[in-house]
C-alpha positions in Angstrom: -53.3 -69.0 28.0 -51.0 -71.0 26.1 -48.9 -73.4 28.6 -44.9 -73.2 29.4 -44.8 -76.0 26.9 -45.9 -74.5 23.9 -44.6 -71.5 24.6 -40.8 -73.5 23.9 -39.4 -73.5 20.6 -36.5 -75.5 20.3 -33.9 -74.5 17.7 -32.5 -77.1 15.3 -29.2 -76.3 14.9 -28.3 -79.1 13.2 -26.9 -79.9 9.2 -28.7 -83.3 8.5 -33.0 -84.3 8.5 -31.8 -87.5 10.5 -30.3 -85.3 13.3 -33.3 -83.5 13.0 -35.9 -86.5 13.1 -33.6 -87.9 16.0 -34.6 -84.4 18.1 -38.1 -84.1 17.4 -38.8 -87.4 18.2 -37.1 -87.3 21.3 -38.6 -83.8 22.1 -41.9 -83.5 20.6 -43.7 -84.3 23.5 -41.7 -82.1 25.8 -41.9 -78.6 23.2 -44.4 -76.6 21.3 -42.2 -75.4 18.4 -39.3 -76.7 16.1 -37.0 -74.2 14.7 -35.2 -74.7 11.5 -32.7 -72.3 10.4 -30.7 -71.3 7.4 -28.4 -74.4 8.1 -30.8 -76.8 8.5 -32.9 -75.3 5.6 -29.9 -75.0 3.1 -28.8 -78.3 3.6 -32.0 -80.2 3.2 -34.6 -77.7 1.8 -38.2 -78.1 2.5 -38.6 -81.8 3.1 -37.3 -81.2 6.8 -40.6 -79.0 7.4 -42.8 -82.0 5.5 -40.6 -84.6 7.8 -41.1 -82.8 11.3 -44.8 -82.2 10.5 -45.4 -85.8 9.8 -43.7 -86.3 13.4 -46.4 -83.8 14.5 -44.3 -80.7 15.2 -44.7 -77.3 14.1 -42.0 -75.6 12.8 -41.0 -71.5 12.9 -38.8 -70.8 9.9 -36.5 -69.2 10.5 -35.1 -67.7 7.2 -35.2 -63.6 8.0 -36.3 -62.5 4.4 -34.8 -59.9 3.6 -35.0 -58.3 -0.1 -37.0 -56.2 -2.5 -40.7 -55.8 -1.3 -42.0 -58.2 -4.1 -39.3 -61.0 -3.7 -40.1 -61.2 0.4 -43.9 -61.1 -0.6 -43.2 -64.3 -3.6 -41.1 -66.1 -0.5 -43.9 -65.1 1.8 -46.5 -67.0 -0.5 -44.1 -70.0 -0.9 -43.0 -70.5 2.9 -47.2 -70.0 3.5 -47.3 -73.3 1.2 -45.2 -75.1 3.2 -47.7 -74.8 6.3 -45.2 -73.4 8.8 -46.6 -72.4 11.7 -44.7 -68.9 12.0 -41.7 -67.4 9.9 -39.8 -64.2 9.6 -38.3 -61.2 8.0 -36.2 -58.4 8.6 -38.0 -55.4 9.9 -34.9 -53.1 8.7 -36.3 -54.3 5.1 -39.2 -51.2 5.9 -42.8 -51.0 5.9 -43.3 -51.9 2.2 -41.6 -54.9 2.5 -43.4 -56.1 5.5 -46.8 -55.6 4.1 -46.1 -57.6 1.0 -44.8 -60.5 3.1 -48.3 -60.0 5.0 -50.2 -59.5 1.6 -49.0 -62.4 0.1 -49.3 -64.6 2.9 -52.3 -64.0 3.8 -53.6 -64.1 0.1 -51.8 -67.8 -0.7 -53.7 -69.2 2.5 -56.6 -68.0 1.4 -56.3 -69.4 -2.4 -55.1 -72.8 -0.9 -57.0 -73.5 2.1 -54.4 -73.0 4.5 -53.7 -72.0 8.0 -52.4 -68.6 7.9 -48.8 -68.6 9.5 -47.5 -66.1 12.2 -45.6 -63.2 10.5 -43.1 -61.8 13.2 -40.2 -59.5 12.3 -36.6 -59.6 13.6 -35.1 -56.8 15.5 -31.8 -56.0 16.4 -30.1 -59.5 16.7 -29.1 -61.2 20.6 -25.4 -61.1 18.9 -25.3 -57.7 18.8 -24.3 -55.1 21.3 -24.2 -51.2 22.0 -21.0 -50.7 20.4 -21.6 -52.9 17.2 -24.9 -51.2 16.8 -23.0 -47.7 16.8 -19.8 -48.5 15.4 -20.1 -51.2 13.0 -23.7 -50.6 11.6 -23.8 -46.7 12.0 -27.0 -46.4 14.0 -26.9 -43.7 17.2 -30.2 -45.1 19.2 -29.5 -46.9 22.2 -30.4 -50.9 21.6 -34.0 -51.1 23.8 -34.8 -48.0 21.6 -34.2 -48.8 17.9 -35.6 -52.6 18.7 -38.8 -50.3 19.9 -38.8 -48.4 17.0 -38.7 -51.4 15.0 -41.3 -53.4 16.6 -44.1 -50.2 16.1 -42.9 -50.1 12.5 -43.5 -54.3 12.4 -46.9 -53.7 14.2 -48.2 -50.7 11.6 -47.2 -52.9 9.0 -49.2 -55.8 9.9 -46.8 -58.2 11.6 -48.1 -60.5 14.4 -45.1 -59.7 16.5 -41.1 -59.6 16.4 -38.3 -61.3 17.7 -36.4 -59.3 20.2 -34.1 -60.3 22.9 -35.2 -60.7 26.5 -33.7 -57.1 27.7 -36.4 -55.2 25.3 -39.7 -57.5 26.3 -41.2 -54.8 28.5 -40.8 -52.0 26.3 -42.1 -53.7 23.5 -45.1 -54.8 25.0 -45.9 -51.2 26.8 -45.5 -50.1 23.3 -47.1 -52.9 20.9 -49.8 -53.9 23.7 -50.5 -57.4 25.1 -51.3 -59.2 21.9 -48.3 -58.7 19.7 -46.3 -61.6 19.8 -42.8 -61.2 21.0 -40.3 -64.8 20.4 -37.7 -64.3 22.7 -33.7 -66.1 21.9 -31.3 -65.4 24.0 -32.5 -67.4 26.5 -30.3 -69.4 28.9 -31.0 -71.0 32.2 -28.7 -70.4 35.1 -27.4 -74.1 34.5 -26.3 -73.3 30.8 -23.1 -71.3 28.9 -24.0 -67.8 27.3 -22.6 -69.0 23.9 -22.3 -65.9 21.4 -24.7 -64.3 23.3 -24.8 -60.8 24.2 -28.6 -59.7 26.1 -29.3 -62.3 27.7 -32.3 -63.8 30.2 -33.4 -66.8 32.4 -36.3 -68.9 31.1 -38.4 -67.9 34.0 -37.4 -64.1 33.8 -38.2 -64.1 30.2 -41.4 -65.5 30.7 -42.2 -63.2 33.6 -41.3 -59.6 31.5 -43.5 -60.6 29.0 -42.5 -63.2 26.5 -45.1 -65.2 24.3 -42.7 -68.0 23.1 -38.7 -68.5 24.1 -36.4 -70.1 21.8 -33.8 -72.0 22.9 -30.9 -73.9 21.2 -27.8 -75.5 22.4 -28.7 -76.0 26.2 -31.2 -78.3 25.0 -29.9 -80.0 21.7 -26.1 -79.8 23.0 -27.0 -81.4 26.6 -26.1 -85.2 27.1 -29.9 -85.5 27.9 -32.1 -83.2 25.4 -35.0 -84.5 26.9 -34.2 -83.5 30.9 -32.5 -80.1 29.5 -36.2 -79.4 28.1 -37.8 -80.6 31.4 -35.9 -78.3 33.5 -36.3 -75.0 31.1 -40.2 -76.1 31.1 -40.2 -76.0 35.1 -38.5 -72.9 34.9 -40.9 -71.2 32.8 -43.5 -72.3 34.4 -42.5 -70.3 37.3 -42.7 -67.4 35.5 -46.4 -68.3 34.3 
């Protein structure tokens, strides 16, 4: 069983690779995961994966492909190259679309020798609520429902997992059994602000319902002390263990 540790991705939320070194150096012994986003990524492409694995971190990227079946399934192939230890696409992209991203991901480790990176597939996001879900993007199901509906539709496709907030864990795993991997934002200890945050959890409820990996941003990279922020939400998880 993976430890509270490794089950912590920390988000880089961050524009520069010198803010980024600064964090994983500080936190790499203290985390499992690095996060790099669109920001991150956009501002300083792929050397920021290269410079946080010479640190020794792993990174989840966090891009959310989302495009034509065989455009995901070239990015696929190309983020597989960059030896990232998990990234992601849209599961509203559909069935095809996830396959190819598995297809070609599994076929560019293959052809290079690499380790073949988590696929996992984002849900409905934690910024999003009942009433945006009906009224600005037109769909009827209840939240918990459509992220279940997604995450089966991830799982026949050949995803690893999804991303899903805390509220939907349960479902999803009573649904998509105990080895899908479900990465869990929306995370906040007791101690920390909501943020833009709608369905929110504790680290240690989180971990208790069922989570395989929390992510977790601004508590830890916007607290005067990065490294005791990370401490604490590790303790707390580990209650949940």
């Amino acid at each position: 069983m993976l430890s509270a540790k490794d089950r912590l991705i920390v988000a880089l939320d961050v524009d520069t690779i010198r803010e980024a070194e600064s964090l994983v150096s500080r936190l790499q012994d203290y985390v499992g995961i690095f996060k790099v986003g669109m920001q991150l990524f956009n501002s300083e492409g792929p050397e920021v994966v290269r410079r946080i694995h010479r640190l020794g971190g792993k990174v989840f990227l966090d891009l959310k492909l989302h495009d034509i079946p065989n455009t995901v399934g070239q990015a696929a192939a190309v983020l597989t190259g960059h030896r990232v230890f998990m990234f992601n696409v849209h599961t509203a992209g559909g069935s095809e679309m996830m396959k190819k991203a598995v297809e070609m991901t599994l076929r560019e480790a293959v052809e290079s020798v690499l380790p073949v990176p988590l696929v996992i597939g984002v849900t409905v996001l934690t910024s999003i609520n009942q009433s945006v879900l009906e009224d600005e993007i037109g769909i009827s199901r209840n939240i918990e429902e459509q992220v279940v509906k997604w995450a089966k539709l991830a799982k026949e496709s050949g995803l690893n997992g999804v991303v899903a907030s805390p509220r939907e864990i349960r479902a999803i795993r009573q649904a998509c059994g105990r080895d899908f991997v479900i990465v869990t934002p929306g995370v906040r200890p007791a101690w920390a602000g909501v943020d833009d945050q709608k369905r929110v959890m504790t680290p240690k409820e989180a971990i208790q319902a069922g989570a395989s990996y929390l992510v977790v941003g601004r508590p830890i990279t916007g607290s005067a002390d990065p490294v005791d922020a990370a401490k604490r939400i590790v303790d707390e998880m580990e209650e949940g263990l």
